[in-house]
Structure formats: structure tokens, C-alpha cells
C-alpha positions in Angstrom: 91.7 -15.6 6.7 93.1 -12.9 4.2 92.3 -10.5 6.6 94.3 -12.2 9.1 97.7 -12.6 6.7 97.3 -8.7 5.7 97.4 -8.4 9.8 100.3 -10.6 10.3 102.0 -9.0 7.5 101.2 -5.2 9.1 102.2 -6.4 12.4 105.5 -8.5 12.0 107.3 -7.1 8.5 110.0 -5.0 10.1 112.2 -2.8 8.1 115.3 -3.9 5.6 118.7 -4.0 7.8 120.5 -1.0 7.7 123.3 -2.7 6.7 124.3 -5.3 3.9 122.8 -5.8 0.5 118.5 -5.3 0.2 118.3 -8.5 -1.4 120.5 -11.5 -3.4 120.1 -11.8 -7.2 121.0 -14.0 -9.4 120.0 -15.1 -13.2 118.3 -18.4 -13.5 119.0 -20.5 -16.5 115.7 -19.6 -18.3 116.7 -15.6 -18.1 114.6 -14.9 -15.4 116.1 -12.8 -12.9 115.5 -13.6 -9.1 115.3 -11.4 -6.1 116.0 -13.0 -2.5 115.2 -10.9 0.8 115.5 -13.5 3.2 113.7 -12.6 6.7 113.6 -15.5 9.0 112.1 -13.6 11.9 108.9 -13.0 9.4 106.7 -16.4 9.1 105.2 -15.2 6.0 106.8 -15.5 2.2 105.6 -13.3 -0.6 106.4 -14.3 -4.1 106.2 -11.7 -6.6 106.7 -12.4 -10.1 106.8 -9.3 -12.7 106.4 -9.8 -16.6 106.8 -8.0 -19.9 102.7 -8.2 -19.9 101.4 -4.8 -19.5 99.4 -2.4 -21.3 101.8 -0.4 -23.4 102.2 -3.6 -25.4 98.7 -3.4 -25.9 98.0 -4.0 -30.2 96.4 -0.7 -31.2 92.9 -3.1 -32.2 92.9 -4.9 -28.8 93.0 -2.2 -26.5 92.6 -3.9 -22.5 94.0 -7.2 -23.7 96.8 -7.0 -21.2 94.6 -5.4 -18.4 92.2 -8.6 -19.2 95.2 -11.4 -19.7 96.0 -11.0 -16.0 92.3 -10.6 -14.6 91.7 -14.2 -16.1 95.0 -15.8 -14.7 93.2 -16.9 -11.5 89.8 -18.0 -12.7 90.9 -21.4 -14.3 94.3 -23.5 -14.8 94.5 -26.8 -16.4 94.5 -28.5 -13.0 91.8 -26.3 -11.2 88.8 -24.1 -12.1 88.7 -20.7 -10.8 86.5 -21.2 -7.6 88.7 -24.8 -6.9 92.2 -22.4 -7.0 90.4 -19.7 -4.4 88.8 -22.1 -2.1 93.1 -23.7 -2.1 94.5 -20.6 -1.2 91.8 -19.1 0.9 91.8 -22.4 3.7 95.5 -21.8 4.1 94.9 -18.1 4.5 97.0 -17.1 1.7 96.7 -15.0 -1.3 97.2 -15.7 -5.0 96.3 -12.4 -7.3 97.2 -10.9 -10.6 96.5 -7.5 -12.5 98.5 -6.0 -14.9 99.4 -2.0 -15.3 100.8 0.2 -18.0 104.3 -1.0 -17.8 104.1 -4.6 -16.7 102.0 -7.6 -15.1 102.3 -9.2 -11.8 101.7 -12.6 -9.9 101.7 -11.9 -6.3 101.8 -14.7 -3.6 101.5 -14.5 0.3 101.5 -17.3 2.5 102.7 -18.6 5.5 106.1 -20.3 5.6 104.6 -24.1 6.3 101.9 -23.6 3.1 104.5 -22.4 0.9 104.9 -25.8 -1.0 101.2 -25.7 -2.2 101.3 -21.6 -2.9 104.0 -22.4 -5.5 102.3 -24.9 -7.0 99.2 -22.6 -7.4 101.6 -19.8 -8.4 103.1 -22.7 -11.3 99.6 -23.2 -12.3 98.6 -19.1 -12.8 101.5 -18.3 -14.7 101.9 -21.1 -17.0 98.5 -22.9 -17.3 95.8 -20.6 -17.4 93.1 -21.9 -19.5 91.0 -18.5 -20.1 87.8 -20.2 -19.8 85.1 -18.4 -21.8 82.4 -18.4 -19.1 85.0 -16.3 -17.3 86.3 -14.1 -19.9 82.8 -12.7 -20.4 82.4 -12.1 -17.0 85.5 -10.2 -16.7 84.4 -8.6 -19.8 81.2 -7.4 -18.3 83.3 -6.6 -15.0 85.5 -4.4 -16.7 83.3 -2.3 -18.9 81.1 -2.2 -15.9 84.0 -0.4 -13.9 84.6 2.0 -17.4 81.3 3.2 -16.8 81.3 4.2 -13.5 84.8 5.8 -13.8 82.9 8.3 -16.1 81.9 9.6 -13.3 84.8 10.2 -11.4 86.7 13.5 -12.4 90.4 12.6 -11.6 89.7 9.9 -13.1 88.2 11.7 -16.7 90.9 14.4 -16.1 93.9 11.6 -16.0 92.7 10.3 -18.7 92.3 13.3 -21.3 95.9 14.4 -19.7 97.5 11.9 -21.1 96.3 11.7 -24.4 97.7 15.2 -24.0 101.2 14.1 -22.8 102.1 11.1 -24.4 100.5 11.6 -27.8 101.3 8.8 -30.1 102.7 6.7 -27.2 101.1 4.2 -25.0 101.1 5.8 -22.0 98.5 7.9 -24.1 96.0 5.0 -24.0 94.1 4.2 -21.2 95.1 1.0 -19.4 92.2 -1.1 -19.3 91.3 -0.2 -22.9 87.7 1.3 -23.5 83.9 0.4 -23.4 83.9 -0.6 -26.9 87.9 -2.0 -27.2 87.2 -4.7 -24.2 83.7 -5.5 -25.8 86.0 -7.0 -29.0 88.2 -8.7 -27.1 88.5 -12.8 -27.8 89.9 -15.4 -26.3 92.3 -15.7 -28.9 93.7 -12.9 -28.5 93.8 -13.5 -24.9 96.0 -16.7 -25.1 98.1 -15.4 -27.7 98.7 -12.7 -25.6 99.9 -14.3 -22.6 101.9 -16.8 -25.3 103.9 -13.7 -26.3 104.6 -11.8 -22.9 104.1 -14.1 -20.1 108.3 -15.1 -20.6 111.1 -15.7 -18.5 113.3 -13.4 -20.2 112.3 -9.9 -18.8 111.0 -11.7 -16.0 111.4 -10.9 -12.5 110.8 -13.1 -10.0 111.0 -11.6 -5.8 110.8 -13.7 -2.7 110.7 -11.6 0.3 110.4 -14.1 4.1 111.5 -16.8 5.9 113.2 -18.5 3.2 116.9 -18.6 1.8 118.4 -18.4 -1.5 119.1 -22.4 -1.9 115.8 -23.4 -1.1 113.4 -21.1 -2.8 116.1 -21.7 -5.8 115.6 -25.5 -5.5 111.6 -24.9 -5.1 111.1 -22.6 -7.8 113.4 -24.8 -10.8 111.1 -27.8 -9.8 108.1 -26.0 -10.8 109.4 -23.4 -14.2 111.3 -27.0 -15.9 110.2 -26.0 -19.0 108.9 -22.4 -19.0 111.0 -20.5 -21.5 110.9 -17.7 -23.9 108.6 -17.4 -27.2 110.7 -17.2 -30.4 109.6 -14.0 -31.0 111.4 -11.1 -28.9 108.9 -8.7 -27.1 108.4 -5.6 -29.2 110.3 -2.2 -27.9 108.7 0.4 -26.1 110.1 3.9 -27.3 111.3 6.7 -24.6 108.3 9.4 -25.1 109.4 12.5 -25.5 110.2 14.5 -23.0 108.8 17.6 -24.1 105.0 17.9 -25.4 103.0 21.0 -26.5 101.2 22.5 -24.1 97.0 22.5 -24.6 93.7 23.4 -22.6 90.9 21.6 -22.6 87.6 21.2 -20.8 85.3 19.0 -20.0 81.5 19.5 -18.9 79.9 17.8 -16.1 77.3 19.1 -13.9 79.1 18.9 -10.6 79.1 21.4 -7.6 83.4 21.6 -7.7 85.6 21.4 -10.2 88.3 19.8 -10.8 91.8 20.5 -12.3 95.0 18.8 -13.5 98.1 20.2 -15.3 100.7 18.0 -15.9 103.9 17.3 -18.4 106.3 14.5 -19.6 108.9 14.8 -17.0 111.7 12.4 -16.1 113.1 9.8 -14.3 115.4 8.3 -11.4 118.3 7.6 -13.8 118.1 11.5 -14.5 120.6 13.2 -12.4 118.3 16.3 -12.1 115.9 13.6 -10.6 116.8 14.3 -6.8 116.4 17.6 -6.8 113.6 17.5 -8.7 111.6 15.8 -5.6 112.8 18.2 -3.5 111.5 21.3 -5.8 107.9 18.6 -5.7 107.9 18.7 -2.2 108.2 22.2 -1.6 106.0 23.1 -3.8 102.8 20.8 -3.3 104.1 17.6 -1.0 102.1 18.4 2.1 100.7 20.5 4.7 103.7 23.1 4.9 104.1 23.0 0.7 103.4 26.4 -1.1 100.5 25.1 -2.6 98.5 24.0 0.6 99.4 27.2 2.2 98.8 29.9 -0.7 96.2 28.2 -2.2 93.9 26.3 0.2 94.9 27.5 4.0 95.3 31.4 2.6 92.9 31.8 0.2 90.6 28.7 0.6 90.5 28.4 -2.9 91.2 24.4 -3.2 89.5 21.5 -1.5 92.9 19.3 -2.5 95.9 20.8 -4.4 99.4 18.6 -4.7 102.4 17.8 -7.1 103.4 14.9 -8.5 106.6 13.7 -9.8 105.2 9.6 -11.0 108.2 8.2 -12.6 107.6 4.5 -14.3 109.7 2.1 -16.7 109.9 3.7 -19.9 109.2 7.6 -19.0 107.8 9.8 -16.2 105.3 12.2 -16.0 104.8 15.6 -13.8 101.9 16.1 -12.4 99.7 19.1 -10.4 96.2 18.4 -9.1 93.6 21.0 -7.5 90.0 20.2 -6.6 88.4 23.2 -6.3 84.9 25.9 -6.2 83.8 26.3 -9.3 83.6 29.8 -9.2 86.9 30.4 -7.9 88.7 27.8 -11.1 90.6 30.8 -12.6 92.3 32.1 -9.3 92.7 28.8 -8.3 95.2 27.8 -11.2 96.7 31.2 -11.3 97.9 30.8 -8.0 99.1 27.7 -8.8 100.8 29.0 -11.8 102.7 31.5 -10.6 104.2 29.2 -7.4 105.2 27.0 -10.5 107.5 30.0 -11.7 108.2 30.9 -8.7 110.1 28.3 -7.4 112.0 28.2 -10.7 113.1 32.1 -9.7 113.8 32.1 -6.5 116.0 29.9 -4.4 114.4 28.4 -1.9 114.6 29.1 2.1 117.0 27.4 4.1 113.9 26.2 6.3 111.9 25.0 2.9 115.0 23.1 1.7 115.7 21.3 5.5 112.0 20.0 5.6 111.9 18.5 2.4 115.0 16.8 2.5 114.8 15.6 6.3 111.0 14.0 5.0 112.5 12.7 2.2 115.2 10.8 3.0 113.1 9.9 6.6 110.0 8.7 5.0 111.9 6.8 2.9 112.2 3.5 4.8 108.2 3.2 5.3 108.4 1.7 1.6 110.3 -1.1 2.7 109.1 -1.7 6.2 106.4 -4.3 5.2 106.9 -7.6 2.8 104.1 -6.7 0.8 106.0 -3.5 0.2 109.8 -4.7 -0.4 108.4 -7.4 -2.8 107.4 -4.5 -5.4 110.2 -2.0 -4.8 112.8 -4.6 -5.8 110.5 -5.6 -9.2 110.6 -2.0 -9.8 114.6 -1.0 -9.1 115.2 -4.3 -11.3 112.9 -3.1 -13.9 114.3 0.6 -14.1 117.6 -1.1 -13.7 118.4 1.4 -10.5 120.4 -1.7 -8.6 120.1 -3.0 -5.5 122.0 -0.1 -3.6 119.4 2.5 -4.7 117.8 3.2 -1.4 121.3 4.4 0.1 122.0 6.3 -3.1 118.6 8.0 -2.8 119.5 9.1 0.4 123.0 10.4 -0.2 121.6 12.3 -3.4 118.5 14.2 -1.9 121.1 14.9 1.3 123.1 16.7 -1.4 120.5 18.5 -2.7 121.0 22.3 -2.8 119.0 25.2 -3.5 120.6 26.2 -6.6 119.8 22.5 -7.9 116.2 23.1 -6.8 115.8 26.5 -8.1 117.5 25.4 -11.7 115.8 22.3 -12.4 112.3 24.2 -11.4 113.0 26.7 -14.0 113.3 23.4 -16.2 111.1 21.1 -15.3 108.2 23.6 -13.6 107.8 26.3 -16.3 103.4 26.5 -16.6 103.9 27.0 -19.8 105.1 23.9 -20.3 101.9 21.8 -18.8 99.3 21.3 -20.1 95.7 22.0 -18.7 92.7 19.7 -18.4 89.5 21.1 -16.2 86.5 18.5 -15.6 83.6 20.5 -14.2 80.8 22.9 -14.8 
């Protein structure tokens, strides 16, 4: 049945209208802040609600305590046990999911139009009645470090994680998300509950309802079900900017693997940035695809590189830059010089007319395909409300990038893209 909603939601999401506002929004009278993309040709509804429950407020002894908060929403409520609320959503072919990242947590919701009375109610239940059972908690326990193991053995995976340590030093985005081996193994239920007491608020909240529904009645729905949900007394704790600039350091790691693999990366910055447009232009060109400088020098001319891309990986509270090549491990050091030297390059040398058109024309064009599907929409709003970009940020995208030089590319390249500035990690032999 899930696979049949992720179907329906593939096959009849159509894009945003071209014209008029991407969604309404409104304050509700508990500081939550609701987003409305009403689609009455769509027969399914997606509810989305973001909270101030992610990792970077993560206490420095209960690293993973957000990561596991949200993994535990769905196994037990005061009204259900975890099997009771699948077995609800499952035989209306629905879904009813919650994970949490770095900068925030998230309910997510999909049903179809005529079930969405009882996906509410289940939604209700998640958010503000979980009950943390302990059977569950030490299964997710044993779930999670279970995953932490194997990801040792994944080398993006080691690499992203020694990178930024690097990057963020001192921050959270410096700590691994889903805490360690031994930080989840401490974990009680405790601090589980108070946890989710602290940061699963309205205020901060976000709450987006993409489908078949409008304004007045999902309004009407959703006050019928939060009567009561309100904010702790305590405000949640800042998250500080982190810094934009951090030293640059190499490090390697040894595993006994047949390639190697290789990330450099640097704080970088964000949408609210005015060098941010032409910054994703400069990414493009230099490592966005098939025609960048990357795939051509290093991999199609010199088959030096399984993989090789740029990054640019805004998020709420900072952004990070980011360059990735899988490569031979015998060719490691003409691999990154390569990649090197493209860096600087682009930072002295405009770009061609013919470089510039491509990566403007797939940016702004590629654009839509973020919207084009409710399941997609329903985050993209939670994450323009979080960053604060407003609701006219997909036409202000476009017009920026459109006015994107190559002066602007070349200049904030020489900022932004200077190797010296990135730091190195290499996971391989």
C-alpha cells in the first residue's frame, strides 16, 4: 500500500503554478507557523511538521539524543503501541514517519484526501504523546549503533565525518548526527522525554500541508487536534553562526581498500548571501555534471577519478563547500592536483560565454523539478520558512542566477574556491 501512495504521488503531483503565491501562511495562536499549498486536482495530502529538535541542540554528554527522540516518535503513543499506529496507517495506505537531522526534526504525513481525518489524529498522537517505551528505545538503540558500525565501512561516509570535525571545530555541525557507538549506548529514557519536552514546541514550529485541502479546513482540523500544545517555559538554546573561515588541515585515514577516496571542503555560505547565486554558478561549472571542468579534466581526460563533483550544501545556521573525488589509489596525488588547480583557476579566469549559458540555463531550468511532486514542495517550504528566504524565493532564485555574470563568477571563485582554503581528508590505502 505505501508503494502505491509513493506511485500516486510520482504520477499525479504536478508542478507549483507559475503564477500567484507557492503557498498561504499564517501564524496560529500557539506560534506555530502554517504553510498551505492547496492542490485540489491531487487526491493526496502531505502534512509536514518541522521542529526545533535536531542534532545541533544535542547536550555535549548525550550525543544522538535528537537523532533517537524522533526514531522513537512512531513506536508507541499513549493511545497506541508502535505496531497498533503502523498497522492504522498502513490499511489506509498512508504514511506516518519521523527522523530528525542536524538542524531540525520532522513529522511527515501522506494520505489520501478521504483518510485524512484519522492521519491527523495519528499525526496528534506522534507529536505530542509519544510514550518512549523502553522495549523500543533499546531496540533503536541497538539499531542505531548497529548502522554506526557498518558506516565505518563506508568512505564518504568516514571522510564526511573527519571533514567536519575539521570545518566546524567547536560547533555542532562538528558532531556527527546520530551521536557515536558509545554516546547512543548512554542514552536514557530520561533524557529522551526531556528532550522532546524541551524542543518538540510550537514556537519555531512549522507546520506544511501540501493537497486537496484549503486553508479553512485544514485550519479548523489542525486547532481541534494541538488545543493545548504550547511552548516549554524555557526558550530553546541559540545556535551560533560558525565561522566562516577555518584553517585549512590534511589528514588521512587508513583502510585497506582497492580506491581511494578524497574530500576537501570549507565553511562556505548561504542563500541570504548575495554572492550566493553566483556562487552556484562558479559550483556548476566547475564540478556540477558531465560538461563541468572536473568530469572533463579529471575523469574523461585523464581517467584519474571514478566520481569527482562540487558541492555548495547550504542549511539553517551555516553552509558548507564541498569537493568529492573517488579515485586509483595510485593516481591520489594527480588526482587532487588537478582538482586544485581548476579550483584557482576558475577564481582567475573569467569564464566562457558557453560555460556561463549552460550553467545558468540548468539552473534556473532544473529548478522546478524540486517542486514538481508533494512530497517535494512539503520540505522546500519548511526549509525557505526555516532560513527565512519567503515565499517568493523560487522567482528570486531565478531572476538572480539569470543575472549572474562572469565577473561575479570569476570574483566570488577567487573567494570562496581558493585550495588553500579547504581542507583535505583522504580515506584509503
Amino acid at each position: 500500500m505505501r508503494v502505491m501512495l509513493a506511485v500516486l504521488l510520482l504520477l499525479l503531483a504536478g508542478p507549483a503554478p507559475a503564477a500567484g503565491p507557492l503557498a498561504h501562511r499564517e501564524v496560529l495562536p500557539n506560534g506555530a507557523v502554517l504553510l498551505v499549498a492547496e492542490r485540489p486536482a491531487i487526491p493526496i495530502v502531505v502534512v509536514r511538521v518541522g521542529l526545533p529538535g535536531g542534532a545541533v541542540h544535542d547536550p555535549a554528554d548525550a550525543l544522538g539524543v535528537a537523532s533517537l527522540t524522533a526514531e522513537l516518535l512512531t513506536r508507541g503513543t499513549a493511545r497506541r503501541s508502535g505496531p497498533e499506529l503502523d498497522r492504522a496507517i498502513e490499511f489506509v495506505g498512508g504514511s506516518l514517519e519521523a527522523g530528525a537531522g542536524s538542524d531540525g526534526a520532522a513529522v511527515t504525513l501522506s494520505v489520501l484526501k478521504k483518510d485524512l481525518a484519522l492521519g491527523l489524529d495519528l499525526l496528534a498522537e506522534v507529536l505530542r504523546q509519544p510514550t518512549f517505551p523502553a522495549d523500543e528505545l533499546a531496540r533503536k538503540v541497538t539499531d542505531i549503533q548497529g548502522a554506526l558500525r557498518r558506516s565505518e565501512q563506508e568512505p564518504e561516509t568516514v571522510a564526511a565525518r573527519e571533514l567536519g570535525r575539521m570545518i566546524f571545530p567547536g560547533h555542532p555541525y562538528g558532531r556527527p548526527a546520530s551521536g557515536t557507538i558509545e554516546s547512543v549506548g548512554k542514552l536514557t529514557r530520561e533524557q529522551v522525554t526531556a528532550f522532546h519536552q524541551r524542543h518538540y514546541r510550537p514556537d519555531g514550529a512549522n507546520i506544511v500541508v501540501v493537497g486537496d485541502v484549503t486553508v479553512a479546513e485544514i485550519r479548523r482540523e489542525l486547532l481541534q487536534r494541538l488545543t493545548g500544545w504550547t511552548a516549554a517555559a524555557a526558550p530553546v538554546a541559540a545556535v551560533p553562526k560558525p565561522p566562516l573561515v577555518a584553517g585549512a588541515e590534511e589528514r588521512k585515514i587508513a583502510r585497506d581498500l582497492t580506491q581511494t577516496t578524497v574530500l576537501l571542503g570549507r565553511p562556505s555560505i548561504k542563500q541570504d548571501d548575495p554572492d550566493y547565486f553566483a556562487l552556484a554558478v562558479a559550483t556548476y561549472v566547475l564540478g556540477g555534471g558531465s560538461a563541468s571542468r572536473l568530469y572533463t579534466r579529471v575523469r574523461e581526460e585523464r581517467g584519474l577519478a571514478y566520481s569527482v563533483y562540487s558541492s555548495l550544501l547550504p542549511a539553517r545556521y551555516g553552509a558548507s563547500y564541498l569537493v568529492s573525488l573517488q579515485t586509483r589509489t595510485d593516481g591520489v596525488g594527480e588526482a587532487v592536483r588537478l582538482t586544485r588547480e581548476e579550483m584557482a583557476r576558475l577564481g582567475r579566469e573569467p569564464v566562457a560565454p558557453r560555460e556561463l549559458t549552460r550553467a545558468k540555463s540548468y539552473l534556473i531550468g532544473s529548478f522546478p523539478l524540486r517542486l514538481d511532486t508533494s512530497g517535494k514542495l512539503a520540505p522546500f517550504l519548511g526549509a525557505v520558512e526555516e532560513s527565512g528566504l519567503g515565499l517568493d524565493y523560487p522567482e528570486r532564485y531565478k531572476e538572480r542566477i539569470g543575472r549572474v555574470t562572469a565577473a561575479d563568477v570569476q570574483r566570488v571563485a577567487a573567494k570562496y574556491l581558493d585550495p588553500a582554503t579547504f581542507s583535505e581528508v583522504q580515506v584509503g590505502r
